[in-house]
C-alpha positions as CSV (number, residue, x, y, z in Angstrom):
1,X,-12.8,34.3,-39.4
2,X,-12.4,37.4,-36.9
3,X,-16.0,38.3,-38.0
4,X,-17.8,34.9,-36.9
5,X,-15.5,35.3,-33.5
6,X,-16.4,39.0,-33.2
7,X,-20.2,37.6,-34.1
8,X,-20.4,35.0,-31.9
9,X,-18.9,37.5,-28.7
10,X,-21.4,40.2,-29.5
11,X,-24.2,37.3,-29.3
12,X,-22.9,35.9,-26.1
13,X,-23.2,39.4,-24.6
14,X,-26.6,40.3,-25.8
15,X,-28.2,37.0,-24.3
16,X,-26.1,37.9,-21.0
17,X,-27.1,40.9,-20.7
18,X,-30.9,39.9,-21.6
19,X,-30.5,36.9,-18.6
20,X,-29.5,39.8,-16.1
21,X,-32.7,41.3,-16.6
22,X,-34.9,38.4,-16.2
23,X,-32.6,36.2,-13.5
24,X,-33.2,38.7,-10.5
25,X,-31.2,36.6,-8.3
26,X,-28.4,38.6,-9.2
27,X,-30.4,41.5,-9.3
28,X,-30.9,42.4,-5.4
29,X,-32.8,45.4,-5.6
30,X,-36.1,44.4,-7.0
31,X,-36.4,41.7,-4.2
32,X,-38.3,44.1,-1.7
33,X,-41.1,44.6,-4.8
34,X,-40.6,41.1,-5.4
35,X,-42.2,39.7,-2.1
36,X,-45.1,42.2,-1.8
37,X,-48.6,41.6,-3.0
38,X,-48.3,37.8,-3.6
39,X,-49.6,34.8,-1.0
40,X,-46.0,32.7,-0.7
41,X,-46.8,29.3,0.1
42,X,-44.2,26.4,1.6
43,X,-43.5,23.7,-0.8
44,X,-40.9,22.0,0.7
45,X,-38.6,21.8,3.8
46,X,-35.6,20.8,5.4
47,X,-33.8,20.9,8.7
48,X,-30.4,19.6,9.4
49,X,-30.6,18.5,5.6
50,X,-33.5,16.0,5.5
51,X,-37.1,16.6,4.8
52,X,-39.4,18.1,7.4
53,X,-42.5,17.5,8.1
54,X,-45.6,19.3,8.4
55,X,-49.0,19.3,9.9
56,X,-51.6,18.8,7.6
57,X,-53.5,22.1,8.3
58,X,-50.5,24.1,8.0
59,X,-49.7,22.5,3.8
60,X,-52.5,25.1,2.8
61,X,-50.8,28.1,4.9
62,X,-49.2,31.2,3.3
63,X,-46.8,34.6,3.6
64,X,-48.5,37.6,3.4
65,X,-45.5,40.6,3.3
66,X,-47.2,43.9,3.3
67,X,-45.6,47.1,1.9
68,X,-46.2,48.7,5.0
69,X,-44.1,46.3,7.4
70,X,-46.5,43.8,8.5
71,X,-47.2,40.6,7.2
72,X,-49.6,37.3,8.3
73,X,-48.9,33.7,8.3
74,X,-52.4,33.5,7.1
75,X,-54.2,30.0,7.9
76,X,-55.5,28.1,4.7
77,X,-59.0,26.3,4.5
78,X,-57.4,23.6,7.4
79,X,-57.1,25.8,10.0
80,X,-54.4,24.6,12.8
81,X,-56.5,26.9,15.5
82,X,-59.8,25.0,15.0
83,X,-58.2,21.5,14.6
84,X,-56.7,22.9,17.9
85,X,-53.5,21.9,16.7
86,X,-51.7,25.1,17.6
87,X,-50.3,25.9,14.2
88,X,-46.5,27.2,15.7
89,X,-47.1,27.2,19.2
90,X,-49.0,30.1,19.7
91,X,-50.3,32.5,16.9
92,X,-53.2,33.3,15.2
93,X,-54.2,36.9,15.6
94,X,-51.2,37.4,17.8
95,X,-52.1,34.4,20.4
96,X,-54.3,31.4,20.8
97,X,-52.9,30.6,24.2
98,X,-55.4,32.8,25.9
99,X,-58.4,32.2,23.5
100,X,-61.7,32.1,25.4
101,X,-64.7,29.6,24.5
102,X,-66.8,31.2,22.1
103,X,-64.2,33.9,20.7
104,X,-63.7,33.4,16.7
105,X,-61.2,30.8,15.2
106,X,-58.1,32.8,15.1
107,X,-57.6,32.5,10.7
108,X,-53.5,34.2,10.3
109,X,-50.4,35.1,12.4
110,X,-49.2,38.3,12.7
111,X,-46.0,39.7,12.5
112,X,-43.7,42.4,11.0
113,X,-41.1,42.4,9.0
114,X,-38.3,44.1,7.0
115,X,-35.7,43.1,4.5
116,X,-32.2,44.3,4.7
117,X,-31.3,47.3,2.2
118,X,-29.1,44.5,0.1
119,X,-32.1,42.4,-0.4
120,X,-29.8,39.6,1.4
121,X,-32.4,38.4,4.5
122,X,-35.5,39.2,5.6
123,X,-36.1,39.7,9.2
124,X,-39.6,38.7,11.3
125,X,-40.7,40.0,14.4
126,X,-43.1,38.9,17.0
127,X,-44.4,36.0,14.9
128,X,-47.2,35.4,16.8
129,X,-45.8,35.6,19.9
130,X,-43.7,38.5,21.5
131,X,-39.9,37.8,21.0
132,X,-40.4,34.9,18.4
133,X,-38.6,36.6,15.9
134,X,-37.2,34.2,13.0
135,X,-34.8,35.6,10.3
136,X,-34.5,34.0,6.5
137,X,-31.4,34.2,4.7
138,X,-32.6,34.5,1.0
139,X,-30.6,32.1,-0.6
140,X,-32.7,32.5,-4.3
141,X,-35.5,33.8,-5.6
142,X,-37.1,34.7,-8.8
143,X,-40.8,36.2,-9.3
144,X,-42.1,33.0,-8.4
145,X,-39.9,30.6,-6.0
146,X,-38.1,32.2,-2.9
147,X,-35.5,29.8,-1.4
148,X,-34.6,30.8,2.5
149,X,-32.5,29.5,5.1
150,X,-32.8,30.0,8.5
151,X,-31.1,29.3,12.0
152,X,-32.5,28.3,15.6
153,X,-31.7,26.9,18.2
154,X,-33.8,25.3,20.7
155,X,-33.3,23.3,23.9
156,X,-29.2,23.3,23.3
157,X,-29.8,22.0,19.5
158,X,-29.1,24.4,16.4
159,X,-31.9,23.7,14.0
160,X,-30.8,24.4,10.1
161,X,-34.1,24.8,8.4
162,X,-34.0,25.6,4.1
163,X,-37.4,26.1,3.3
164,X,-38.7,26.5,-0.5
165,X,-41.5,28.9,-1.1
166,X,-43.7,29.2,-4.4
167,X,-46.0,32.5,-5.2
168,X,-49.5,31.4,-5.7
């Protein structure tokens, strides 16, 4: 009898210790690694705890996080800028506001960004605009889903947004 307990303990803590390795959301470290080199694209959002929407043209848009700290909102096939829909209020090659006649179709949003040593947040700056400069708490992620939450507020309001990324 103490060998099927001792057996079945043993067992327990091999498939533990095998779920460490492949659940990296306890694993905080690889996170950084985890972002880079992949196109992460919004599947679903919240704010205040109910669905948000979202414009048509941005459902195709993704995360670009560079290695070297700067990243682009890039614009998919519906472009916001040439539906002239704005994408987030400014954007696209740093800003639309100011876009000429004639000048190209801005096609991504620039920005940069870092992620704290803990692998806890990741922090934007200049999204688009100087001083726009959102911050995700990283709530999960795995090699493919990244599950943030971030905090604004706006005219008074505090906006609550969870957001659910998927890496195409």
């Amino acid at each position: 009898m103490k060998n099927v307990f001792f057996l079945a303990i043993v067992t327990l803590v091999v498939f533990a210790s095998c779920e460490k390795r492949i659940n990296v959301n306890g694993d905080h470290k690889n996170r950084h690694q985890m972002i880079l080199g992949k196109k992460w694209i919004i599947v679903s959002k919240e704010v205040n705890g109910g669905p948000a929407s979202m414009k048509d043209c941005e459902k195709d848009n993704y995360y670009v996080f560079e290695d070297n700290g700067t990243g682009r909102w890039e614009e998919g096939a519906n472009n916001c800028f040439a539906t002239g829909s704005g994408g987030n209020g400014g954007g696209g090659n740093d800003t639309t506001s100011n876009q000429k006649e004639g000048e190209p179709t801005p096609t991504y949003t620039g920005f940069t960004w870092s992620m704290t040593g803990d692998g806890f947040a990741i922090y934007m700056k200049n999204f688009g605009v100087p001083n726009y400069n959102p911050e995700w708490s990283i709530e999960s992620m795995d090699y493919t889903t990244l599950d943030v939450r971030s905090v604004e507020k706006a005219n008074g309001m505090i906006y609550v947004y969870n957001i659910r990324l998927k890496a195409l």
